[in-house]
N, C-alpha and C positions, 0 to 999 in steps of 0.2 A: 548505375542509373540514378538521376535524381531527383529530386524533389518535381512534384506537378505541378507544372506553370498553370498559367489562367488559359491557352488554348485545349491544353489536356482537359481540364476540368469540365470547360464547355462541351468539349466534345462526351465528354463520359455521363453529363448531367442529361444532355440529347439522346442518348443510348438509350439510359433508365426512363427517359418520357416516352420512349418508343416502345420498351417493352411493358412499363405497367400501366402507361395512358395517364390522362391529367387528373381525374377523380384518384386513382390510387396513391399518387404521391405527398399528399399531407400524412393518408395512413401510414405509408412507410414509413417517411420522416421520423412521424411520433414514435411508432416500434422503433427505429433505431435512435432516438433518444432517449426512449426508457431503458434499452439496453443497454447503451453508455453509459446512464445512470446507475444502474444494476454492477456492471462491468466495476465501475470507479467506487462503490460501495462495500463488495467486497473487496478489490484490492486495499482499501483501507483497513477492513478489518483484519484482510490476514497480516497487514504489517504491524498492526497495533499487536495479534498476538506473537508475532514474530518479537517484536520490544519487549513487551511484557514477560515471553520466555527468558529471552535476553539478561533481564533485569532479575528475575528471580535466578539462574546460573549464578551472575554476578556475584548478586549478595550472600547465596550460600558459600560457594568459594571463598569470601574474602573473610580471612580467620581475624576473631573476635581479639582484639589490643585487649593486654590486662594492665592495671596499672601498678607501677613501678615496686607496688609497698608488695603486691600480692606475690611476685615473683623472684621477691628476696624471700631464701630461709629465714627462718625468726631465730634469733638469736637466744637460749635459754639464758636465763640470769640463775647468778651464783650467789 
């Protein structure tokens, strides 16, 4: 099945003016654009904490480099 052309559309926008009448359809509208709103606000958040997890794994995982001098024995002097 694919995508909804413009005669689909019409017919299905004719539908909802049938069953909610012309005074209810700005209310819907607006309910379901605050919804969408809501909907798109938290999927934002959970992927930010999905990164953020992400990002703290990472940098605990990644073992601390030492530098070169700390990793040689010392040599005693005679």
């Amino acid at each position: 099945m694919g995508p909804l052309g413009y005669p689909e559309m019409v017919v299905i926008f004719l539908i909802i003016l049938l069953l909610f009448g012309a005074k209810k359809l700005p209310q819907l509208a607006r309910g379901l654009g605050k919804s969408m709103g809501e909907f798109k606000k938290a999927k934002d958040e959970f992927e930010h904490e999905i990164t953020r997890a992400e990002d703290e794994v990472t940098s605990e995982s990644t073992p601390k480099t030492s530098t070169s001098e700390e990793s040689k024995p010392r040599e005693e002097e005679s």
